[in-house]
VOGUMAR-247434 format. One line per field, with one value per residue (C-alpha): residue number from 1; residue in three letters; z, x, y. Coordinates in pm, 1 decimal, m for minus. Each point is the difference from the previous one (the first is absolute). Layout:
num: (NUM:...)
residu: (ALA:...)
c3: (Z:...)
c1: (X:...)
c2: (Y:...)
This chain:
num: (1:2:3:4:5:6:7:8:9:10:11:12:13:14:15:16:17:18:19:20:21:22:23:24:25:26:27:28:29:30:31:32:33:34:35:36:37:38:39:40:41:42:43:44:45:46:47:48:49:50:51:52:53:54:55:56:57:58:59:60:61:62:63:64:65:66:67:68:69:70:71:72:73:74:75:76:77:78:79:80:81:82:83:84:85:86:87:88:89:90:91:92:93:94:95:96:97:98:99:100:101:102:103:104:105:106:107:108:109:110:111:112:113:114:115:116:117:118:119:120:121:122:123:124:125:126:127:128:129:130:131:132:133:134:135:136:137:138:139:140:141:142:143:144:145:146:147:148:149:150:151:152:153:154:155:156:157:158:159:160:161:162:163:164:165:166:167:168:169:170:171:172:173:174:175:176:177:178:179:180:181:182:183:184:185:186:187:188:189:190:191:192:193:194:195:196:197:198:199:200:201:202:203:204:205:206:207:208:209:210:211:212:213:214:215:216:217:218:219:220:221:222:223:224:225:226:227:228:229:230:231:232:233:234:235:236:237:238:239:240:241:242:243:244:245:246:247:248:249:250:251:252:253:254:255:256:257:258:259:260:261:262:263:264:265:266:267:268:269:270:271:272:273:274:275:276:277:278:279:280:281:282:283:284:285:286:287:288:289:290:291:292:293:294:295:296:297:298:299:300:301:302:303:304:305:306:307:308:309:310:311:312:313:314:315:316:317:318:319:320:321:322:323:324:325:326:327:328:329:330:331:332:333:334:335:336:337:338:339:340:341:342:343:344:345:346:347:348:349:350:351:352:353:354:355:356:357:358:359:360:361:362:363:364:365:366:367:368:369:370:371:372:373:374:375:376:377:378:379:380:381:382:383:384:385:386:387:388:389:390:391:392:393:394:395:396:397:398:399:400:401:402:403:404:405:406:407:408:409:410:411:412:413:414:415)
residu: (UNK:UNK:UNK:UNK:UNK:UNK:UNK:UNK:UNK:UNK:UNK:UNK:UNK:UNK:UNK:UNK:UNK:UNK:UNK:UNK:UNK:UNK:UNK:UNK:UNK:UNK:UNK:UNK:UNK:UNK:UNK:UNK:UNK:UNK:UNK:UNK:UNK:UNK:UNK:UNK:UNK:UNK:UNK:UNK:UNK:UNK:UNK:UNK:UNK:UNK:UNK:UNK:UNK:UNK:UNK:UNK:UNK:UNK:UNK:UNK:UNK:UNK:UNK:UNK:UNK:UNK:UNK:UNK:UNK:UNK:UNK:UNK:UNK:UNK:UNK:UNK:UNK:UNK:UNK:UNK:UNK:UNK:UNK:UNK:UNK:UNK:UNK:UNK:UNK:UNK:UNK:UNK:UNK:UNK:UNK:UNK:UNK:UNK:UNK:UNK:UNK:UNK:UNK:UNK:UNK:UNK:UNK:UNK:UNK:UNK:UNK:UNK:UNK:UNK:UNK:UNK:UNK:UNK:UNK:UNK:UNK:UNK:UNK:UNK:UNK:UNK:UNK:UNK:UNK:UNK:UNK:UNK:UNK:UNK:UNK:UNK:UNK:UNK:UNK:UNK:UNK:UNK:UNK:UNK:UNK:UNK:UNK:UNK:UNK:UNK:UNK:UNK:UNK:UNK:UNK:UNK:UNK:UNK:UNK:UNK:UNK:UNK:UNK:UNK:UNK:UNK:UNK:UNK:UNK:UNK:UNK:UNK:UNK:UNK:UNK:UNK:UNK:UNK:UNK:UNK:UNK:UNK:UNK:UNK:UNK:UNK:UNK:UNK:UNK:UNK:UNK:UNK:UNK:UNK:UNK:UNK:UNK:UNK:UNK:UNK:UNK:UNK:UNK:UNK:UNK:UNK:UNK:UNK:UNK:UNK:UNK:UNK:UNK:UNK:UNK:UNK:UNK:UNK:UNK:UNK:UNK:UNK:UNK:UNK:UNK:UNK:UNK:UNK:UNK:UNK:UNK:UNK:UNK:UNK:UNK:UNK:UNK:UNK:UNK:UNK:UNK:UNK:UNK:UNK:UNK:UNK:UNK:UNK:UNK:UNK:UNK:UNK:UNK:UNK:UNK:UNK:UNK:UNK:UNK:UNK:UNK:UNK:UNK:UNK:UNK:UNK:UNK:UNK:UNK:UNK:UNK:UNK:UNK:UNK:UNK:UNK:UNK:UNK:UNK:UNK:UNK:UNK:UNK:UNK:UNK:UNK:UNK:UNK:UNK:UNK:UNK:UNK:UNK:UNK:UNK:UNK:UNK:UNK:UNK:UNK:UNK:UNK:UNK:UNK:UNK:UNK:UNK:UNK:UNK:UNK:UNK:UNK:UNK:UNK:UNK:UNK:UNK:UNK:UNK:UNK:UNK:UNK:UNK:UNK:UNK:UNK:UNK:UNK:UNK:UNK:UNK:UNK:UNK:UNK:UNK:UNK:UNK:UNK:UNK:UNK:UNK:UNK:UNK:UNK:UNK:UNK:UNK:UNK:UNK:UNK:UNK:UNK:UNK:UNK:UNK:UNK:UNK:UNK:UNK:UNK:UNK:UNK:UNK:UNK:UNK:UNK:UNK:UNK:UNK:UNK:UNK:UNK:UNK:UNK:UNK:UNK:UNK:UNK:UNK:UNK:UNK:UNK:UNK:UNK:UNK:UNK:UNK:UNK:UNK:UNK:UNK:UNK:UNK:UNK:UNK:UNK:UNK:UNK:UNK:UNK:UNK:UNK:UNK:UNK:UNK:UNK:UNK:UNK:UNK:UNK:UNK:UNK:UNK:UNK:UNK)
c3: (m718.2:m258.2:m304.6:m254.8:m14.3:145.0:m146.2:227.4:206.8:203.1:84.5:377.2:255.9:57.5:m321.9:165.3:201.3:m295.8:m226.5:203.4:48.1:m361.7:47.4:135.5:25.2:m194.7:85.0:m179.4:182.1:63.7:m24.7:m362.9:132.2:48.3:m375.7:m111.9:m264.4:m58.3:281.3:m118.5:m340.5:41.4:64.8:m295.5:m74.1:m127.5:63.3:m8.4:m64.8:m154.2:m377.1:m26.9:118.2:13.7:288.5:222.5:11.9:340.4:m9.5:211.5:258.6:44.7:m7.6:223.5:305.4:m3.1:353.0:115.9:m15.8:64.0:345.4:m65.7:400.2:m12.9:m72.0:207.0:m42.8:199.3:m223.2:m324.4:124.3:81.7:m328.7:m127.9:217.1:m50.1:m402.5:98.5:m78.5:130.5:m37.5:m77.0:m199.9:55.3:m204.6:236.5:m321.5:m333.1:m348.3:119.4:280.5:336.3:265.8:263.5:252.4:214.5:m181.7:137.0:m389.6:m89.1:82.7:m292.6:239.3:224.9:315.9:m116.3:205.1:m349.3:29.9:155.5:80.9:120.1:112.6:m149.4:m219.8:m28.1:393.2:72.6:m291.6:113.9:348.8:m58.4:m236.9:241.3:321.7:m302.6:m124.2:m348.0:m140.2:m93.8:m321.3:m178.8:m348.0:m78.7:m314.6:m140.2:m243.8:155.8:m272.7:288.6:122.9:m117.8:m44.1:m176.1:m319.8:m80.2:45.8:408.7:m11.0:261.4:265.0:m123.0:88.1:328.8:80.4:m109.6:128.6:331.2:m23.7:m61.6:306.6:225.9:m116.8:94.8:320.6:143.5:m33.7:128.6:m252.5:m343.1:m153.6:m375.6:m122.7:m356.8:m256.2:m310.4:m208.5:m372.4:m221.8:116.3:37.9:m345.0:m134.5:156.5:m120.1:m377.1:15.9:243.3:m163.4:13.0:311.4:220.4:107.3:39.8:373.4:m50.7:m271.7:m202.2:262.3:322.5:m111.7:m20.9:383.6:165.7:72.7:106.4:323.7:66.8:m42.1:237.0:272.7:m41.3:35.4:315.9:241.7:m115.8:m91.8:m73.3:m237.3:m349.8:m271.8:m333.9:m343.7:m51.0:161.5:m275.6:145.2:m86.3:381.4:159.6:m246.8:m330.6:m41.1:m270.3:87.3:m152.3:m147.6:112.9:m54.2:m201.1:158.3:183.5:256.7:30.8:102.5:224.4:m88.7:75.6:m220.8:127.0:m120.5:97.9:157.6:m212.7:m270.1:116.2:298.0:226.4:72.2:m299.9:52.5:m147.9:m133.4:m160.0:262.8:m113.7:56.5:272.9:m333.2:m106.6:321.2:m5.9:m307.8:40.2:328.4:m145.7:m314.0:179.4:256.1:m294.9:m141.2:302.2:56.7:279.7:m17.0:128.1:m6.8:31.2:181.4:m4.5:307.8:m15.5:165.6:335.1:47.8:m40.3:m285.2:m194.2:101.5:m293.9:m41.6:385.1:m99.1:m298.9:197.0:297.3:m314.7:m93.9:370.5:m2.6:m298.0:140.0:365.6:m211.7:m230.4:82.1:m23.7:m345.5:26.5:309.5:20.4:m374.1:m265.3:m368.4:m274.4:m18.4:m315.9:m161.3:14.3:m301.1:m138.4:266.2:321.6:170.0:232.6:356.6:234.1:332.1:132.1:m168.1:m97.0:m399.5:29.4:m349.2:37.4:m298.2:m149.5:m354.4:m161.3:m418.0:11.1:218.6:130.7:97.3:m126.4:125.5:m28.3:145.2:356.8:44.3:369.6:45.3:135.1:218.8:154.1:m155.7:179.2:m118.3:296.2:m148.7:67.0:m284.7:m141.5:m190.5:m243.0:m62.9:m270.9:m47.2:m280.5:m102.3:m244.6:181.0:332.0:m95.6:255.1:m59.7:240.3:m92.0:m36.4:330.5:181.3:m188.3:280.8:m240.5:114.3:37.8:1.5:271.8:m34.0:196.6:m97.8:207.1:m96.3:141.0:164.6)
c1: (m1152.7:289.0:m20.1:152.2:11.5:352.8:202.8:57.6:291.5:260.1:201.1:148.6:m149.3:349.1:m35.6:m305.4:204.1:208.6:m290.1:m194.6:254.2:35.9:300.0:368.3:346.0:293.8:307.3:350.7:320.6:343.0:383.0:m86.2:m211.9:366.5:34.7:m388.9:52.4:m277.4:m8.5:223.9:m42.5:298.6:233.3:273.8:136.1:m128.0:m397.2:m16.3:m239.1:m190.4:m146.7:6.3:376.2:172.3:149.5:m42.8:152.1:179.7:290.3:31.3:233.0:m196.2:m303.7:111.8:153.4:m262.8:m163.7:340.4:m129.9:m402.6:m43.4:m393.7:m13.9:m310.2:m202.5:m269.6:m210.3:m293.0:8.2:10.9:m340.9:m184.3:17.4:m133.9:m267.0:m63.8:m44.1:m225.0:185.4:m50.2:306.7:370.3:273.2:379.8:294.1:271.7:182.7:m19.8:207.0:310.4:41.6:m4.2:m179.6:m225.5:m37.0:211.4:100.0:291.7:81.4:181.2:146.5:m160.5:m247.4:m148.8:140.2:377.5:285.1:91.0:m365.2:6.1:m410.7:61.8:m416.9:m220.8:m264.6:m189.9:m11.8:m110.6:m220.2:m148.1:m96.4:m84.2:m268.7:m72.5:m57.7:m243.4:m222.2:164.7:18.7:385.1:190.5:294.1:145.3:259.8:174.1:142.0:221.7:328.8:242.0:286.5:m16.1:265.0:m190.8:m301.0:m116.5:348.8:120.0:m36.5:m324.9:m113.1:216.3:m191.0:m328.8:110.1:58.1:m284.9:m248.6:182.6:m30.6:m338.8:m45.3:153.3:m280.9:m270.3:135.9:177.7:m249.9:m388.7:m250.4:35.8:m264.4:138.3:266.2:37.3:301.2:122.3:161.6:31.6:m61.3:m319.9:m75.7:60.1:m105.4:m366.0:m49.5:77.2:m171.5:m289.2:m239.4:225.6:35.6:m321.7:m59.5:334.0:113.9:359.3:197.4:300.3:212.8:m37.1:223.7:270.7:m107.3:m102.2:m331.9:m226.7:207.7:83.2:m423.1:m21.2:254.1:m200.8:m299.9:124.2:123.8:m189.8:m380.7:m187.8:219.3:m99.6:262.0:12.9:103.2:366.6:150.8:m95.3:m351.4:m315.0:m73.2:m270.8:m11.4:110.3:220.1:38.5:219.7:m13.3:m346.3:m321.3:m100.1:m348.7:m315.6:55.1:m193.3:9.0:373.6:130.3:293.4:171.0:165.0:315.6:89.2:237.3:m134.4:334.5:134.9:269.7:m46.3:276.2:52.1:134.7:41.7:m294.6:m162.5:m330.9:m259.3:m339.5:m291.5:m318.0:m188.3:173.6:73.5:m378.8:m83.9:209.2:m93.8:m343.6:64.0:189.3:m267.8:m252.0:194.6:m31.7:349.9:248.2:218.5:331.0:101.7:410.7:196.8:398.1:151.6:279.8:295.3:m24.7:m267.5:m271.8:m283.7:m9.1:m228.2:m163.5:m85.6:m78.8:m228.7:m131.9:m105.1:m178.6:m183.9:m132.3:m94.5:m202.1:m208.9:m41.1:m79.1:m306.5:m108.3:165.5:m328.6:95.9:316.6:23.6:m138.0:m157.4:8.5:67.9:m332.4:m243.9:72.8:326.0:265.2:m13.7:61.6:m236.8:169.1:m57.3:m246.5:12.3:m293.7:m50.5:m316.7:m287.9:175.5:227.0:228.9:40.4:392.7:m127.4:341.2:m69.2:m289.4:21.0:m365.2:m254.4:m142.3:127.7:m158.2:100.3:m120.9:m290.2:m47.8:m250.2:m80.4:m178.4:153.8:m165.8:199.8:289.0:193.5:340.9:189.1:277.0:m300.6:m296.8:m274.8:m32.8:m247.0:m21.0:m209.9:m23.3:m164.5:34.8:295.0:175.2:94.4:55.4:171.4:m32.1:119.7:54.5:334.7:38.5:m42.0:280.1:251.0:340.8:190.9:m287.9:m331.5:m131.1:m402.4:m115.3:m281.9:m234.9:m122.4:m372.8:m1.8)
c2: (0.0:m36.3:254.7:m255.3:m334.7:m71.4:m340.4:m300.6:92.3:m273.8:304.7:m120.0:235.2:180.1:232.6:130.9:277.4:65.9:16.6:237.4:245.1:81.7:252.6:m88.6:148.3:m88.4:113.4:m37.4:119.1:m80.5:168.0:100.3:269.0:196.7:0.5:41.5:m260.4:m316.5:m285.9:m287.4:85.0:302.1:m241.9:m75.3:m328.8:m323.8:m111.7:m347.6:m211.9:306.6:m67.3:411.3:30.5:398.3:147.1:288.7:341.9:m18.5:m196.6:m311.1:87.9:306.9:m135.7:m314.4:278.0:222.5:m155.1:113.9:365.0:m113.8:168.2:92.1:148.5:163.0:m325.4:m68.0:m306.7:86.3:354.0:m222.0:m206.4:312.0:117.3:m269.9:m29.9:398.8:m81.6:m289.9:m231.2:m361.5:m216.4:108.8:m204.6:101.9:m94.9:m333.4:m17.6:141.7:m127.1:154.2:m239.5:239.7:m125.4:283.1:m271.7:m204.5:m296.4:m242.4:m68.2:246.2:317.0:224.3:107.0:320.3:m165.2:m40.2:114.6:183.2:195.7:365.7:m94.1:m329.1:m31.6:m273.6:186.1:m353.4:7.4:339.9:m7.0:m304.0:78.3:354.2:m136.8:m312.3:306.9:244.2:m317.2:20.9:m311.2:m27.2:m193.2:m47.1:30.4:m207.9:m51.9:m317.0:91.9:152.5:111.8:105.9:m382.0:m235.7:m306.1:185.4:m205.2:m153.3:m396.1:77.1:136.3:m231.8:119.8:343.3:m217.6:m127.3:393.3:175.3:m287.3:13.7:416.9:m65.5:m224.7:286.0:280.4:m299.1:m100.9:334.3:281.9:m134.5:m46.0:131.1:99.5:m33.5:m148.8:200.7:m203.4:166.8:m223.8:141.2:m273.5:m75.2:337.8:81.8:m337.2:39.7:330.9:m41.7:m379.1:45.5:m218.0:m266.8:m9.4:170.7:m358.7:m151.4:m99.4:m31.1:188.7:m87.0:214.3:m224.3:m222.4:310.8:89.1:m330.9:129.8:m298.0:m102.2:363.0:135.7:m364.7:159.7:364.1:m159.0:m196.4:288.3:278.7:m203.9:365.0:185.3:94.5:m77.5:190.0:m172.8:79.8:m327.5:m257.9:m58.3:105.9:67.8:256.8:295.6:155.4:292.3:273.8:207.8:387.9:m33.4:m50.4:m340.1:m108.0:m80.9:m338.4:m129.2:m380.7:58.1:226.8:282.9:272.6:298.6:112.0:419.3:229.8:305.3:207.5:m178.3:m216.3:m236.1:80.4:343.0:265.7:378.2:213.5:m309.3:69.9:m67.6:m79.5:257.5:m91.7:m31.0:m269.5:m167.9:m35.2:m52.9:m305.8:m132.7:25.4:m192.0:m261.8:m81.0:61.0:m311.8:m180.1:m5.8:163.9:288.7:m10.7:360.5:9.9:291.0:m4.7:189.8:290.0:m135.3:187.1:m230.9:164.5:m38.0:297.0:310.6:64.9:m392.6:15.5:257.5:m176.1:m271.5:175.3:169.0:m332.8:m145.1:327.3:m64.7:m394.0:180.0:143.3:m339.1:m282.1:m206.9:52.3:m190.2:m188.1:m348.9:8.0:m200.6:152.2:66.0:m115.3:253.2:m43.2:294.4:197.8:336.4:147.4:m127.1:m340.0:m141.6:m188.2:m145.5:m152.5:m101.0:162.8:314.6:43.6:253.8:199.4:183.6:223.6:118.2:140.0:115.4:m110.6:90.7:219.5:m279.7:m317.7:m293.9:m341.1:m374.0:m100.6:m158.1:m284.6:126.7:331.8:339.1:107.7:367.3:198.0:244.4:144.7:21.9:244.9:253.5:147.1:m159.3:m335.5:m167.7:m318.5:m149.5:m380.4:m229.7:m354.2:140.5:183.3:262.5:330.1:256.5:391.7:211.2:373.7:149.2:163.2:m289.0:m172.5:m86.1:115.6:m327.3:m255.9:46.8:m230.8:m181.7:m259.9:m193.5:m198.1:m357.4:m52.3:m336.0)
């Protein structure tokens, strides 16, 4: 039996996968790893077409010959996927293009690419990603951003030329590398549009910025040779899910969405960048899920190509703790209780999953359930009372039995 009375759904059947696996890898890298500076955002010069404007710290022509130099040789694609399986993750997302323009796949549209004669590397990342992810089970996408402030025709009087190239890059990712599993945009005026006017539009198809991208007959041509992937909301379309990015989105479960964090500070790789503790790696894979939303936890590789060991290590940290309760995470929905101060909540099935993260008071009291509990257990290990009335659930559960990073009950509805 359901816990909570879910709402009406149309969702199409493909976000099932995607919904289910609660936990993905994101993964920003290119030739700006040499320099540790920000993905895209290092680069100097002009940023069209961008309300915000300013200009990166690296200079152009350093910036823009940087690939020249990007000879990551101890990449490994099929070492890349295993980590991400080993942190239980279910999905990964990589970086074709970024703002600055450079390409990690093999586009016949340009030269700024991975596969130039002018690259030292000269390997398609897309490709090797792609099929090493294909051979492990791991469903496989691609970021791709619209804006390209390196591109001559970007948001001036030829900006349709700019169209004609980025649909047609677009094209090549959908028909070159199998299925995709998402396709994730990141256009910035919607992005930032969306997020300060959400209300406005939550139930809006098609925003303002599709005319700026094109984006009916270009989601048409997605939707045509690749019929399963899942598109995010940064192309000018409302499409199949939300996306706050750096934050852990509110509790939202007639839509689906995703949270994408860093697991440092800065998406693409930065030398002793602050990496986040276990605690709050957890903390916020359980408020996300608690939300009913995904979490899109983002790594950004050292230039030699390989992710950073103490990230690596990070991340094998948290496929541990899932190793022990995923049926927390996996395959739930978020509540029935909304997150608060405490923690959050999840359930599948019969069972509510209480990810019991602070403790204001001695006892945990919580809104009341119309169906009856029937057994408690806390699966983080001790003893666990629960005591239910027509006002409320209260949890106590001594002090020694608090788990110190998340204190774990599950509760069992009688049918």
């Amino acid at each position: 039996m359901s816990t909570t009375n879910e709402p009406p759904s149309d969702l199409p059947s493909r976000l099932d996968w995607w919904r289910a696996a609660r936990f993905g890898l994101f993964i920003h890298w290119g030739p700006v790893s040499l320099v540790g500076t920000e993905i895209g955002w290092s680069r100097g010069g002009e940023r069209r077409g961008f309300y915000r404007g300013g200009s990166g710290e690296v200079p152009v022509e350093v910036y823009d010959n940087l690939y020249k130099e990007f000879n990551p040789v101890l990449f490994d694609a099929a070492e890349w996927v295993q980590i991400a399986q080993d942190a239980g993750m279910g999905y990964m997302v990589f970086t074709s293009k970024h703002h600055d323009g450079f390409v990690n796949f093999d586009t016949a549209l340009t030269d700024y690419k991975i596969t130039s004669a002018a690259s030292p590397f000269g390997r398609d990342i897309v490709r090797e990603l792609a099929d090493a992810a294909r051979s492990a089970g791991l469903p496989f996408g691609c970021y791709y951003s619209q804006p390209d402030w390196r591109h001559p025709d970007y948001r001036n009087e030829n900006h349709q030329r700019y169209l004609d190239y980025f649909h047609a890059q677009v094209a090549e990712l959908c028909s070159n590398y199998g299925e995709l599993a998402v396709l994730w945009f990141d256009g910035l005026e919607e992005h930032f549009i969306h997020a300060e006017e959400v209300e406005k539009f939550r139930d809006v198809e098609v925003y303002p910025s599709a005319e700026i991208w094109n984006s009916e007959p270009l989601f048409q041509k997605i939707r045509a040779l690749q019929p399963n992937i899942l598109i995010n909301n940064r192309c000018g379309m409302r499409a199949d899910f939300d996306t706050p990015e750096q934050m852990i989105g509110g509790f939202q479960n007639q839509r689906p969405w995703e949270s994408c964090i860093t697991i440092c500070k800065q998406w693409a790789w930065k030398p002793d960048d602050i990496l986040k503790s276990f605690e709050e790696c957890i903390h916020t894979l359980a408020r996300v899920v608690g939300g009913d939303g995904n979490l899109l936890l983002n790594v950004g590789p050292m230039p030699d190509g390989r992710i950073e060991p103490r990230q690596v290590e990070r991340l094998r940290e948290i496929g541990a703790w899932l190793g022990r309760y995923g049926e927390s995470i996996y395959g739930t929905r978020g509540g029935p209780f909304r997150p608060g101060p405490w923690g959050a909540s999840t359930h599948k099935d019969n069972a509510i999953y209480l990810h019991i993260l602070a403790w204001p008071e001695e006892t945990l009291t919580l809104p009341p359930l119309p169906q009856k509990v029937g057994d408690a257990v806390l699966l983080t290990g001790g003893d666990v009372a629960v005591e239910q009335t027509d006002s409320a659930i209260r949890v106590s559960i001594a002090p020694a039995d608090r788990d110190p990073v998340d204190t774990l009950v599950r509760l069992t509805i009688q049918e």
